[in-house]
C-alpha positions, -999 to 999 in steps of 0.1 A, spaced: -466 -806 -435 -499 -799 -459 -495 -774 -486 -514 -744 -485 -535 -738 -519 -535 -698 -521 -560 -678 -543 -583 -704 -542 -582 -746 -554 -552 -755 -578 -566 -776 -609 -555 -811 -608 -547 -825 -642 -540 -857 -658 -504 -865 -667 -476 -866 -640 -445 -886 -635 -452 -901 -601 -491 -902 -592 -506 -896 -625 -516 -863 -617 -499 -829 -617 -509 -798 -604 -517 -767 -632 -510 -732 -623 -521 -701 -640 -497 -676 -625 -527 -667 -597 -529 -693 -577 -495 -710 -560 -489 -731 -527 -474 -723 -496 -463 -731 -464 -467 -707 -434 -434 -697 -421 -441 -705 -386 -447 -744 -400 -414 -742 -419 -392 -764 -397 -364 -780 -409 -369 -762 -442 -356 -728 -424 -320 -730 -429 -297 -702 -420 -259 -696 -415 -225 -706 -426 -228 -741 -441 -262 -744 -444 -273 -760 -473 -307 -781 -485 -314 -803 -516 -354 -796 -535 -363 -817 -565 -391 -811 -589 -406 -823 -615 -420 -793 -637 -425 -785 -673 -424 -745 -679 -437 -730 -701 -419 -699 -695 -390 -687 -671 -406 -689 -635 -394 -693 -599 -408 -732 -587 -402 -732 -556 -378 -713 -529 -382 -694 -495 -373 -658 -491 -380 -624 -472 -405 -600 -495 -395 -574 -471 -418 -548 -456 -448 -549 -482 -456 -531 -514 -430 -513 -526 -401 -526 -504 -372 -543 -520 -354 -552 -488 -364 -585 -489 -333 -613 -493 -340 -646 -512 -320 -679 -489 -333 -705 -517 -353 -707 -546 -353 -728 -581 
């Protein structure tokens, strides 16, 4: 499954541990993939568990990568986190 690039292109920069390359975010832009293209990524239940890896260097404290509910929209702090790192 493709990643979305949201808020517009993500700058590709030189210097990465795998292809070369790594991708440089400004807090504005991030990447995504739509819920309803989730798949086996969608875990739920009692026992459910899933493995991510990453290779990041932060800057500052930030959330790399997870799924969760944002709730309702503006304002609404329903929304439940299943996974995030």
């Amino acid at each position: 499954m493709p990643l979305e690039e949201v808020g517009g292109p993500i700058n590709r920069i030189e210097g990465g541990a795998f292809s070369g390359y790594s991708a440089q975010f400004d807090g504005q832009h991030y990447f995504r993939i739509p819920y309803a293209e989730l798949g086996g990524l969608n875990i739920s239940g009692k026992g459910a568990q899933v493995s991510m890896f990453a290779v990041v260097r932060v800057r500052s404290g930030k959330t790399i990568a997870g799924i969760w509910s944002e709730g309702k929209g503006a304002g609404d702090d329903s929304g439940t986190r299943k996974y995030a790192m």
